[in-house]
C-alpha positions in Angstrom: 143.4 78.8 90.9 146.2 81.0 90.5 146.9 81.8 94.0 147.2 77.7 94.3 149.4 78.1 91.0 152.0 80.5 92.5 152.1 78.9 96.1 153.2 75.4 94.1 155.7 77.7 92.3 157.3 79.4 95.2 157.8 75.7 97.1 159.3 74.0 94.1 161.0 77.3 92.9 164.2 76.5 95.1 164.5 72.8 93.6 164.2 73.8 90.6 166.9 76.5 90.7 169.2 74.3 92.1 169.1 71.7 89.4 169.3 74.5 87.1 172.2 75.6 89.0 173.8 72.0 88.6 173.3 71.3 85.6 174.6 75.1 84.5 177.7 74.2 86.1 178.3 70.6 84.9 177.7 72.0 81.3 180.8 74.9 82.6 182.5 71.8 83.2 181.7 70.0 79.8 182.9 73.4 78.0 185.8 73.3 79.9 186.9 69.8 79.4 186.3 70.5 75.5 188.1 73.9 76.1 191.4 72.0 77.6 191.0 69.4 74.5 191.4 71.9 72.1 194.3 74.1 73.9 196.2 70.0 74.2 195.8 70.6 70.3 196.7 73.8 69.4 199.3 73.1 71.4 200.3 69.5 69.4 200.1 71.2 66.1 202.1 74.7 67.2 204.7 71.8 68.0 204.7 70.1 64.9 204.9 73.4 63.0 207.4 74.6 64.8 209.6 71.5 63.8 208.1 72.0 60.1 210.0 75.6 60.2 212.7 74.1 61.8 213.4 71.3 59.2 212.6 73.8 56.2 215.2 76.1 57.0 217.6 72.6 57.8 217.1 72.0 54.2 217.2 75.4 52.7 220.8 75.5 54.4 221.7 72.3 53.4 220.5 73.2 49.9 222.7 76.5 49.7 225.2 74.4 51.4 225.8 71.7 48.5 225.5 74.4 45.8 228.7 76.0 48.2 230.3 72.5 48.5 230.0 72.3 44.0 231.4 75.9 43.8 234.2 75.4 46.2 235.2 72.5 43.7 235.9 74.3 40.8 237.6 77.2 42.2 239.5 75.4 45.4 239.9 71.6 43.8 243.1 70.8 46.0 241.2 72.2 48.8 237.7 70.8 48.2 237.1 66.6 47.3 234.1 65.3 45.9 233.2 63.6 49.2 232.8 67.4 50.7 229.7 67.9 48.4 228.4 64.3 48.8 228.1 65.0 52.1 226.0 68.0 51.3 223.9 66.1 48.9 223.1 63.5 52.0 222.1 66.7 54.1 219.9 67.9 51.5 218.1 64.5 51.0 217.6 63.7 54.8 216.5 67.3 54.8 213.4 66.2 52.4 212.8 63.4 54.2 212.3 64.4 57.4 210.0 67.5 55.6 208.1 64.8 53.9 207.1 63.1 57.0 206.3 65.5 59.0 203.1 66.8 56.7 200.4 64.2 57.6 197.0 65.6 56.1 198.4 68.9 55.0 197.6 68.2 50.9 199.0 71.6 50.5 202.1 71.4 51.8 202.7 68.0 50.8 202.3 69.4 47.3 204.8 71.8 47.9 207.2 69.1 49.5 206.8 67.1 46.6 207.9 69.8 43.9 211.0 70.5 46.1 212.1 66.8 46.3 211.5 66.2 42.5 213.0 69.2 41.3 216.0 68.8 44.1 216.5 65.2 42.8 216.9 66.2 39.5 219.1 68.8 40.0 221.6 66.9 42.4 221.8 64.3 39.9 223.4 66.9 37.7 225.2 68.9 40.2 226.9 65.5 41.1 227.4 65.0 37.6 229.3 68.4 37.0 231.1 67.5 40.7 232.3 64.0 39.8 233.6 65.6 36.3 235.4 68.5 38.2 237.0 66.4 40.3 238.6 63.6 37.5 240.1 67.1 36.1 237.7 68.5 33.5 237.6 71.9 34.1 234.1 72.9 33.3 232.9 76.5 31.4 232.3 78.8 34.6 229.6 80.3 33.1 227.5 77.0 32.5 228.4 75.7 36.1 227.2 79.2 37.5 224.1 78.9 35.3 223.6 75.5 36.8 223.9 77.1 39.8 220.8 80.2 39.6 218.2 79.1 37.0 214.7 78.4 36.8 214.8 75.4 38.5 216.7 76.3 41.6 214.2 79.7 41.7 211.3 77.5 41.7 213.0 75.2 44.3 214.0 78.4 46.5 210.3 79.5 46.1 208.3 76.9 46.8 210.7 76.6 49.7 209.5 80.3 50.7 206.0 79.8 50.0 206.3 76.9 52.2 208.0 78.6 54.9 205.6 81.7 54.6 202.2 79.2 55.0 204.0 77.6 57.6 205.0 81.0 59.4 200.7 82.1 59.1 200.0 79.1 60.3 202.4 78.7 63.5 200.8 82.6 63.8 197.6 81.0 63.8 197.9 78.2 65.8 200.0 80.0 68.7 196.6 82.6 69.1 194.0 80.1 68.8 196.0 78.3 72.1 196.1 81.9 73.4 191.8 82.0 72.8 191.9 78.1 74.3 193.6 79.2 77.1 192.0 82.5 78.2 188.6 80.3 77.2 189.3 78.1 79.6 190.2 80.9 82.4 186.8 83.0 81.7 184.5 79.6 82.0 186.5 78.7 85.3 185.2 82.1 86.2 182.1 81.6 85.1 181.6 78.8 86.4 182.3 80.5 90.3 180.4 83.4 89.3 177.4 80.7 88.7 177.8 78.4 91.5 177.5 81.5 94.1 174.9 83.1 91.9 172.6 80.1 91.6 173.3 79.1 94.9 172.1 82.8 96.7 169.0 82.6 94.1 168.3 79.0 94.9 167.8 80.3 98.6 166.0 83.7 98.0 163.8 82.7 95.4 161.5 82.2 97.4 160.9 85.7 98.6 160.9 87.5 95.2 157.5 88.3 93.5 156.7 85.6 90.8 154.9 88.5 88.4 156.6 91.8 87.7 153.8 94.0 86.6 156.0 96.6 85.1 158.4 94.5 83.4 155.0 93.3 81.6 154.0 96.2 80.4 157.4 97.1 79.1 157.5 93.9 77.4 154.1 94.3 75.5 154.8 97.9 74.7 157.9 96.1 73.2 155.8 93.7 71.3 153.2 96.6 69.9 156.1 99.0 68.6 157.7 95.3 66.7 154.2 94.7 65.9 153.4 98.4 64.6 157.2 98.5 62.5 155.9 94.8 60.8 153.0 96.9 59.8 155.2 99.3 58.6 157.2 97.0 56.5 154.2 95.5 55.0 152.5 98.6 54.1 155.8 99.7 52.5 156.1 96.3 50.3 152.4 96.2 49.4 152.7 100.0 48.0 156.2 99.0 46.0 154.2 95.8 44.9 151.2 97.9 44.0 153.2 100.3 42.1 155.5 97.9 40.1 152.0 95.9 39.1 150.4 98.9 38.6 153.1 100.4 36.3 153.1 98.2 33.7 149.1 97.7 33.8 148.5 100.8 33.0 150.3 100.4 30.0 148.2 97.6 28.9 144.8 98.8 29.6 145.7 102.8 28.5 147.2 101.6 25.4 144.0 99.1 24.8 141.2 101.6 25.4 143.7 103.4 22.6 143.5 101.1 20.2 139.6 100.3 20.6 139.5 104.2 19.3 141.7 103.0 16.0 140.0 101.6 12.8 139.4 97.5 13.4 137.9 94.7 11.8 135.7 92.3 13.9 138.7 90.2 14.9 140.9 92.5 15.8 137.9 94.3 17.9 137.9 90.6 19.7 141.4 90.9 20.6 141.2 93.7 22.0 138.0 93.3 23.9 139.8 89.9 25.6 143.2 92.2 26.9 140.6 94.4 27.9 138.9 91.6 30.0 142.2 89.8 31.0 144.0 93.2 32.4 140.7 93.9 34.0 140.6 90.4 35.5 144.5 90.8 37.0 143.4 94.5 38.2 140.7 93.4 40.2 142.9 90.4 41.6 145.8 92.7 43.0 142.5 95.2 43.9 141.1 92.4 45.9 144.6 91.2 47.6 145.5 95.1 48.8 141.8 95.6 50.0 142.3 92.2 52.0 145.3 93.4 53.5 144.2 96.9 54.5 141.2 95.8 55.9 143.7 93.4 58.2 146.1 96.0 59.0 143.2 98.5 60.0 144.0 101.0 57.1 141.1 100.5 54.4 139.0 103.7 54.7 135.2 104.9 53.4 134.9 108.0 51.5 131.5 110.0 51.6 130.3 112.0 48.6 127.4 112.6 46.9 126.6 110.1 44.1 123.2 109.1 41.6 122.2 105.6 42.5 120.9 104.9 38.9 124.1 106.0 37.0 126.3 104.2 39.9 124.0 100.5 38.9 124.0 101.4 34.9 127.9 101.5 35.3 128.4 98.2 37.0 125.8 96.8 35.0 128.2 97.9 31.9 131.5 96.5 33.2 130.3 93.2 33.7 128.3 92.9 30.1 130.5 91.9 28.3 131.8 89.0 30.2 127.9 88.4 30.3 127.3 88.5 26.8 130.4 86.1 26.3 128.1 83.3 28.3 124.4 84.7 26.3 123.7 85.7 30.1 121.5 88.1 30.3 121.8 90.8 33.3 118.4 92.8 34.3 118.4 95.7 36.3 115.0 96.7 38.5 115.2 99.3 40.7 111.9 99.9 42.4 109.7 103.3 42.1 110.2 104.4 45.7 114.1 104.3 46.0 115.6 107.6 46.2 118.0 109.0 43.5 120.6 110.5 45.6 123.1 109.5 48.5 125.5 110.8 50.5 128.4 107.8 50.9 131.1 105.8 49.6 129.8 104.9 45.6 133.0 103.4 44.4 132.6 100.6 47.7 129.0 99.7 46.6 130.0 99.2 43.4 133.0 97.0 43.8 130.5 94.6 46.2 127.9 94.6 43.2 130.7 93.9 40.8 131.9 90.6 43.2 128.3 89.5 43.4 127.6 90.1 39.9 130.8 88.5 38.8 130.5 85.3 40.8 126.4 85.1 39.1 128.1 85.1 35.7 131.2 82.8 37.1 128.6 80.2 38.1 125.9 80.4 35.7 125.3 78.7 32.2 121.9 80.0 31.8 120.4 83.2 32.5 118.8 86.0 33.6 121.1 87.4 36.3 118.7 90.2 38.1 120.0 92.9 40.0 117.3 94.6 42.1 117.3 97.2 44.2 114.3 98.3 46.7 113.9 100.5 50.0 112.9 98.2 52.9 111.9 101.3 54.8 113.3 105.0 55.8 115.5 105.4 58.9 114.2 108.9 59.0 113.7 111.7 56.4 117.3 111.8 55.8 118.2 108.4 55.1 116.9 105.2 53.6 117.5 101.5 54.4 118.0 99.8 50.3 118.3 95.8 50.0 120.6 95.2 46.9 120.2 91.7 45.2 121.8 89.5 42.9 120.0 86.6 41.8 121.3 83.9 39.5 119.9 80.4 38.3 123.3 78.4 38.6 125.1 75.6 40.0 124.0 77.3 43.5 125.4 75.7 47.1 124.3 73.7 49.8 124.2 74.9 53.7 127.9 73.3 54.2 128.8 75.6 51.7 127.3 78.5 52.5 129.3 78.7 55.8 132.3 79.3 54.4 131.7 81.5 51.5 132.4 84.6 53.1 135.5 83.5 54.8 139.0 84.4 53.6 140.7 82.7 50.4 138.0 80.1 51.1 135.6 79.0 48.0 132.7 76.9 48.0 134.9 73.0 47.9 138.5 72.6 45.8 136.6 71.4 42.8 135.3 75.2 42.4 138.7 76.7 42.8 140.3 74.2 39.7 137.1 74.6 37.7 136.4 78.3 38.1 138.8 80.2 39.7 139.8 83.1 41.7 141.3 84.2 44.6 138.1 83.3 47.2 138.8 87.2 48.4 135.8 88.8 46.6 132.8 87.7 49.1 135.3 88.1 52.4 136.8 91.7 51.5 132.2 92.6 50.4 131.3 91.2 53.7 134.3 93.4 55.7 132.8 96.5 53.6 129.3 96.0 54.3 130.0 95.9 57.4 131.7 99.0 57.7 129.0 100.6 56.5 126.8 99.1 59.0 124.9 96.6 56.8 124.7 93.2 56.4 125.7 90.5 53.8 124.1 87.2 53.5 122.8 84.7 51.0 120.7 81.6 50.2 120.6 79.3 47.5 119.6 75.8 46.3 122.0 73.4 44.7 121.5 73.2 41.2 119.2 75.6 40.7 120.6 79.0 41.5 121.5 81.3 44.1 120.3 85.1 46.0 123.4 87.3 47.5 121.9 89.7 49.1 123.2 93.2 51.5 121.1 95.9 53.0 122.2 99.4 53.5 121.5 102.6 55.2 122.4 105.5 53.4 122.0 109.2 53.7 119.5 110.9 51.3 120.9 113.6 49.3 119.3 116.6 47.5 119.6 116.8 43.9 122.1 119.4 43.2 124.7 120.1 40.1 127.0 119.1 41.3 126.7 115.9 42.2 128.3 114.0 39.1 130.3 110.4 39.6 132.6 109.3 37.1 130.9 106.1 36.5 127.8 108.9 35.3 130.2 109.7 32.2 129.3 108.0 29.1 131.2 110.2 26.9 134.0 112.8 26.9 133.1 116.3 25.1 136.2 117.9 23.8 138.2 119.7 26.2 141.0 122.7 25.0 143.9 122.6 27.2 147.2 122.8 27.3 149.1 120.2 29.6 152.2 119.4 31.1 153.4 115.7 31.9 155.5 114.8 34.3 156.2 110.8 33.9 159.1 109.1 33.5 157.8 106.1 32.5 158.3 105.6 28.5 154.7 103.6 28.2 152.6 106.0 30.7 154.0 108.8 28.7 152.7 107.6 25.4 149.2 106.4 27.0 149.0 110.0 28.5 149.7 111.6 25.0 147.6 109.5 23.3 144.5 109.9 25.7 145.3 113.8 26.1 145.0 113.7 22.4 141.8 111.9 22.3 140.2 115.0 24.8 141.2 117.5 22.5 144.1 118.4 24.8 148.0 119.3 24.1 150.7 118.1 25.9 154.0 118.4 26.6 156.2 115.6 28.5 159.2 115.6 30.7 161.1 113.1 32.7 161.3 114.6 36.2 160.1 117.3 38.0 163.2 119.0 37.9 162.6 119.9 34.0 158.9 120.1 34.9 159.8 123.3 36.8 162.3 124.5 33.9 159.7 124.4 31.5 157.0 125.8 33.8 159.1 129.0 33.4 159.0 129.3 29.8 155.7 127.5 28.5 152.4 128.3 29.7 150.5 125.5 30.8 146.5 124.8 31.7 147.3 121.8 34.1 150.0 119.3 35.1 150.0 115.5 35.4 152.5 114.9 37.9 153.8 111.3 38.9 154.6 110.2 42.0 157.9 108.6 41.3 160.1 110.1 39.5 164.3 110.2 39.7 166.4 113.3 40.4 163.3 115.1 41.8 160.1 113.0 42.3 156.0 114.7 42.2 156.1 115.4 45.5 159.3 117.3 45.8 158.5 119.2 42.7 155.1 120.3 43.6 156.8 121.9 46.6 158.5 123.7 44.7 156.1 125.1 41.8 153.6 126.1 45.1 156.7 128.0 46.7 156.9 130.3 43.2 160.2 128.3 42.1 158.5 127.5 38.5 157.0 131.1 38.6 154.4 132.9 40.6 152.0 132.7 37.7 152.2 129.3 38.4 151.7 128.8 42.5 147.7 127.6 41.7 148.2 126.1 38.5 146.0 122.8 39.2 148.6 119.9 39.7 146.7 115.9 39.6 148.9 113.1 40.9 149.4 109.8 38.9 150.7 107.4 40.7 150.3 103.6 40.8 150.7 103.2 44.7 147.1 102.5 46.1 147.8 102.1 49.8 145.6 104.3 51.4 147.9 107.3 52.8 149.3 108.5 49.5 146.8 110.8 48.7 147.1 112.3 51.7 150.6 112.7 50.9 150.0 114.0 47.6 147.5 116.7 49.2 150.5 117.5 51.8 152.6 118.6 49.3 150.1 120.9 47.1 148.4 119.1 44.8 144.9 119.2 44.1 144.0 116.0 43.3 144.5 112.5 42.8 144.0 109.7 40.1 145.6 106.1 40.7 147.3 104.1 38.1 146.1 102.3 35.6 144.0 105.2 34.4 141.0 105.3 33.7 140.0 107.6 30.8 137.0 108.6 31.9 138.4 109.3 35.0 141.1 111.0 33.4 138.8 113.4 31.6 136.4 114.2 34.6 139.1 115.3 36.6 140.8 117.3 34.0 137.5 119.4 32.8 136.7 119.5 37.0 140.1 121.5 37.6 140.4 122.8 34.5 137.1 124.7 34.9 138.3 126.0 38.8 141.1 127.5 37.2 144.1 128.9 39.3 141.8 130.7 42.1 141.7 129.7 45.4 138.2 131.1 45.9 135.3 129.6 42.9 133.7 133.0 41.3 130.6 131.5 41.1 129.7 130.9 44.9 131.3 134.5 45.7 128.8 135.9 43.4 126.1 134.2 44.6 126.7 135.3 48.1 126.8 138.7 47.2 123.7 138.6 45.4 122.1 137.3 48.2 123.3 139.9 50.2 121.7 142.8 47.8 122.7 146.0 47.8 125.7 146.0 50.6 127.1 142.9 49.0 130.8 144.6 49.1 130.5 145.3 52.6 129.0 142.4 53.9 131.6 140.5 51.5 134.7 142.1 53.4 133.1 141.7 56.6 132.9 138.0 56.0 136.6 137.6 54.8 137.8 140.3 57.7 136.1 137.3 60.0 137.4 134.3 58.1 140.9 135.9 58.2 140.8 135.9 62.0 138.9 132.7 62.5 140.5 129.7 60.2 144.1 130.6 61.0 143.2 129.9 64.9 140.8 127.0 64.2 144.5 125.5 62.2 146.1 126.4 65.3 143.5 124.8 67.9 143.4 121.5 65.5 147.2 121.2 65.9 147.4 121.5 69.4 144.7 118.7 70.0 146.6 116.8 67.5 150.3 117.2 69.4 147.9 116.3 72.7 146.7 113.4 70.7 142.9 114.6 71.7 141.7 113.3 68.8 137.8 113.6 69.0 138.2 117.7 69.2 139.2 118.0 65.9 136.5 116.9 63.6 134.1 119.9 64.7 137.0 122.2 64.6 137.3 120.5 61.1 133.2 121.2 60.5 133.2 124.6 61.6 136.1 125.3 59.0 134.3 123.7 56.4 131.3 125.6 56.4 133.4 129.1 56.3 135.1 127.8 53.8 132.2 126.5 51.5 130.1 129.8 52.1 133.3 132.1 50.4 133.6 129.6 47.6 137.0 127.8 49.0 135.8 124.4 47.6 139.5 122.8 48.0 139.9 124.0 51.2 136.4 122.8 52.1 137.2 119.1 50.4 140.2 119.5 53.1 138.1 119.8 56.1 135.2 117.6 54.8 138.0 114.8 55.1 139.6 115.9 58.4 135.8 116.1 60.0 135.4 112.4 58.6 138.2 111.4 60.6 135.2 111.0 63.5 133.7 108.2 61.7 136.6 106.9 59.5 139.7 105.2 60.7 142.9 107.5 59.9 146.3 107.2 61.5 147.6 110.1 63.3 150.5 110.5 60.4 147.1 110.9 57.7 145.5 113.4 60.3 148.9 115.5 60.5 149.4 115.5 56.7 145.3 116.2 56.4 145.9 119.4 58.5 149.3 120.1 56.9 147.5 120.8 53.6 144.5 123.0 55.1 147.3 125.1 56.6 148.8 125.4 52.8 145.9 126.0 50.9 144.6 128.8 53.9 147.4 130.6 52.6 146.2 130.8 48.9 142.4 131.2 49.9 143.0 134.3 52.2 145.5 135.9 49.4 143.1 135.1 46.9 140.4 136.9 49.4 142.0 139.6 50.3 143.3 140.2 46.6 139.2 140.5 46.2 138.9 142.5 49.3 141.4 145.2 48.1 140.5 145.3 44.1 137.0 146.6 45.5 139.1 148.8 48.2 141.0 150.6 45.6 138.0 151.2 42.8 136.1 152.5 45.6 138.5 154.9 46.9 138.9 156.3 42.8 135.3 156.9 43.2 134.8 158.6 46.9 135.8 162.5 45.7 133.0 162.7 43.3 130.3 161.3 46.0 131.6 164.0 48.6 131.9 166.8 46.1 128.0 166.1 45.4 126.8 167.1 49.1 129.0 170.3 49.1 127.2 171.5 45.7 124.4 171.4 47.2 125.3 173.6 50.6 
């Protein structure tokens, strides 16, 4: 088919370049006919302004001429008769005439023209006035005639004279270049148009032997099309952060200040107000949530995080966010999780919860009578280190029929227009759940009967977890004990400042604030502080720049590792990794969440400034009994050696763009670092070994291995401050162990 294709082309090729050729060179011809019209113009209308300047300065002469003729009659009468300045008069008036004429559509000048010939008229009338009395022998006041002669009317003759000269002048200027352009116009197109005729004619005969497809002029031209493609993304990512940010701004503002005032003394009312902000900001939140997660799904740029999380305090919490709007319809919600599922997982917690919380939230949006059951129960184990669950939501409302139910997980689509007037929403919620399940490897369907209720349903497989201390989610938190800290904010936001003060305040916390990290650092130098809240955005010196700054000792060495959190209301993913570039330790996006807020805070509060977590070193060397200091600084002498190569070796597969060596690399790291109590630097290499199984642009990778590289630094010094502290005590203490022996020779 397509050798048929290009064997047509190649024997109708030379037609059709000829009649391209002809009718390239009868348009020539049209521009060139239209070309030689518009030079005949210009050069019609240079002509008529040239004989517009030439009759203006006729009648400026004859107008200096007659006020000549009217002086030469009072001081020369013998010599000078009244018909001498008549006959200037009739110069001046034929002079206006002849101006008048000559203006056609020029309103402007026609204007102008006008002026001159009333105020002219009126002025000969009494310049022949003065003349005629002159010359009957009344000798007039010389002053008064040479008044007559220079005042305000004859200077607004004599300028509206120049100014009509002058536009005349521009436009004579004008006229004589633009049939300079016609000319040399119509010269380049006669060119052309032999250029053309050869041209066409050669290619109309050769065509034929030229290749129809040009394989590299292909490629160049979709490599062309992927780096436009890959800048659009660019843009769009850029706008969706700024939008994020200037939504987010403001939000927090609402929802910190609301969670505020629920703490405040209220009556029953006002607790209702405040319960339906609570639910309205929450509402818009979820809306920009679900049109960001839409477009980073697109764009390739959503990502899964893994962490360890308690499936019975992850369903309590979404259970809790959606009760009240529940309660608001006497809806019921009932939670059953079977016996046999597993308490602990290993993956993304916050991702599960937002698809329960659009499942749950379309139950309650389509139901008028209750119970809403969510039920959760193992379909079977993959293996002894990971379970496949079935989540459910089952409701008993207006349900769907099978039409329906093939478009309810498509984008912005809802189940008929009806829906979308009566209930709302953006139809986002099922299509962004079905893109997540299925990033997880799982599934999303559902079933229902019209008019009597419907079953969403997903099924997992998630990795089991041991139970260990540490694993704690913030959606666990059901209260906040009392924290004693003193922190620094850096916001210049008037509204975030006051919903950080007042939240600080609730924790048992102090707080100072500044504007911008510029006075952060001044401060830094003469305050001490437990922890800093650093934003983003700031002017004069933003979080980032400033954070820089504190890690390179500019606020104080004391203060290198002082734990820095980053507010920031852009939640494109990206920043964080930006945020963990430039030194800080971790990240909470605007609006803020209190609990959030306050497990965060008591997490890196309770690290302290040390690199290296006291607890795991002392649990090492108790396991290593009685030559724990030596097998201590054996490890760090290896670690010391080992991570700073394993940095180097991830950045050379990174400039070679050998992406799949780096995760072990990353692995490797993170279990050195985990077994000498690194933790941060471990969290740093969990999310670089993730990069194997999560999509990550290479710009995330490179800031990802950026901030390993910084906080290597602090965990070796840190290390080796250990390393030598021990050094030193045990060189005080060596004389009096050899002085034993030689006692006893």
């Amino acid at each position: 088919m397509l050798t048929n294709l290009l064997q047509e082309w190649k024997l109708k090729s030379p037609r059709l370049v000829a009649t391209i050729g002809l009718l390239t060179l009868l348009l020539i011809a049209l521009l060139s006919f239209v070309s030689a019209r518009n030079f005949q113009t210009a050069a019609v209308l240079r002509q008529n302004t040239d004989r517009n300047l030439y009759e203006a300065r006729g009648f400026k002469s004859a107008f200096e001429k007659s006020k000549n003729s009217l002086s030469a009659l009072y001081l020369h009468p013998q010599s000078t008769s009244l018909e001498d300045f008549s006959a200037a008069e009739n110069e001046v008036r034929a002079g206006l005439r002849n101006l008048h004429d000559l203006q056609g559509n020029n309103k402007i000048q026609t204007r102008r023209v006008q002026k001159i010939s009333f105020l002219t008229e009126t002025k000969l009338k009494d310049w022949y006035q003065r003349a005629s009395d002159i010359s009957n022998g009344l000798r007039a006041n010389a002053r008064e005639l040479q008044n007559t002669l220079s005042d305000s009317t004859v200077a607004e003759i004599e300028q509206t004279l120049v100014d009509f000269i002058n536009e005349e002048a521009a436009t004579l200027e004008e006229r004589v270049v633009s049939a300079e352009n016609h000319l040399r116009q119509i010269m380049l197109l006669f060119t052309i148009a032999l250029l053309c005729g050869a041209g066409l004619f050669l290619l109309a005969i050769f065509t034929w032997r030229k290749e129809i497809k040009n394989r590299k002029a292909g490629e160049l031209y979709l490599e062309a099309a992927n780096k436009k493609s890959q800048e659009m993304l660019k843009l769009k990512s850029s706008f969706l952060a700024n939008m994020s940010h200037e939504i987010r701004t403001p939000l927090n503002g609402i929802i910190g200040m609301s969670k505020l005032l629920e703490h405040s003394p209220l009556n029953d009312r006002q607790m209702e107000y405040v319960e339906t902000i609570k639910t309205s900001s929450a509402s818009l939140l979820s809306l920009i949530n679900d049109i960001l997660d839409f477009s980073k799904i697109e764009s390739g740029k959503f990502q899964l995080e893994e962490t360890n999380f308690e499936l019975a305090s992850l369903l309590k919490s979404t259970v809790s966010i959606v009760e009240y709007s529940a309660k608001a319809k006497n809806l019921e919600i009932i939670l059953d999780v079977q016996e046999e599922v597993p308490e602990f997982y290993t993956g993304d917690p916050l991702r599960i919860r937002q698809i329960l919380l659009n499942l749950l939230n379309n139950a309650i949006k389509f139901s008028d009578q209750g119970p809403i059951l969510l039920r959760v129960s193992k379909q079977e184990y993959e293996d002894h280190s990971s379970a496949k669950l079935l989540f459910e939501v089952i409701d008993r409302g207006v349900g769907f029929d099978h039409e329906t139910r093939a478009k309810l997980f498509q984008s912005f689509s809802q189940g008929d227009n009806s829906m979308s007037r009566r209930y709302g929403g953006t139809g986002l919620g099922l299509a962004i759940s079905k893109q997540i399940v299925e990033m997880m490897n799982g599934t999303i369907d559902a079933e229902s009967v019209a008019g009597q209720g419907s079953r969403f349903f997903f099924s997992l497989t998630l990795k089991i977890a041991k139970y260990d201390h540490s694993i704690q989610s913030i959606s666990s938190i059901s209260s906040v004990k009392p924290l004693q800290a003193h922190i620094l904010v850096a916001e210049d936001n008037r509204i975030n400042q006051k919903v950080a003060e007042e939240m600080l305040g609730l924790m048992g916390c102090t707080c100072k604030v500044v504007e911008n990290g510029q006075l952060a650092i001044q401060i830094l130098q003469n305050e001490d502080f437990d922890l800093i809240l650093m934003d983003a955005q700031m002017p004069i010196m933003d979080g980032y720049e400033a954070t820089r700054a504190i890690r390179q000792g500019q606020a104080g060495t004391a203060n290198k590792a002082i734990p820095i959190l980053a507010t920031t209301a852009n939640a494109i993913k990206g920043d964080i990794e930006l945020c963990l570039e430039a030194g800080m330790n971790d990240y909470i996006s605007k609006p803020i969440a209190f609990n959030d807020l306050a497990f965060k805070i008591e997490k890196w509060i309770a690290r302290g400034r040390s690199a290296i977590d006291e607890i795991t070193v002392k649990k090492l060397k108790a396991q290593a009994g009685a030559h724990s200091e030596k097998f201590f600084k054996e490890l760090v002498e290896i670690f010391a050696e080992d991570a700073p190569e394993a940095v180097s070796k991830m950045r050379i597969h990174l400039d070679s763009k050998n992406f799949e060596a780096i995760p072990p690399i990353a692995h490797t790291l993170k279990s050195s670092a985990a077994i000498l109590g690194a933790l941060r630097l471990k969290d740093l290499a969990e999310r670089v070994e993730r990069s194997k199984t999560e999509p990550i642009t290479e710009q995330q990778l490179k800031l990802l291995i950026d901030s390993i590289d910084k906080e290597l630094i602090f965990a070796l010094e840190d290390l080796m401050n250990k390393v030598k502290i021990k050094d030193s005590t045990e060189k005080k203490t060596s004389p009096r162990k050899s002085q034993k022996p030689e006692a006893g020779v």
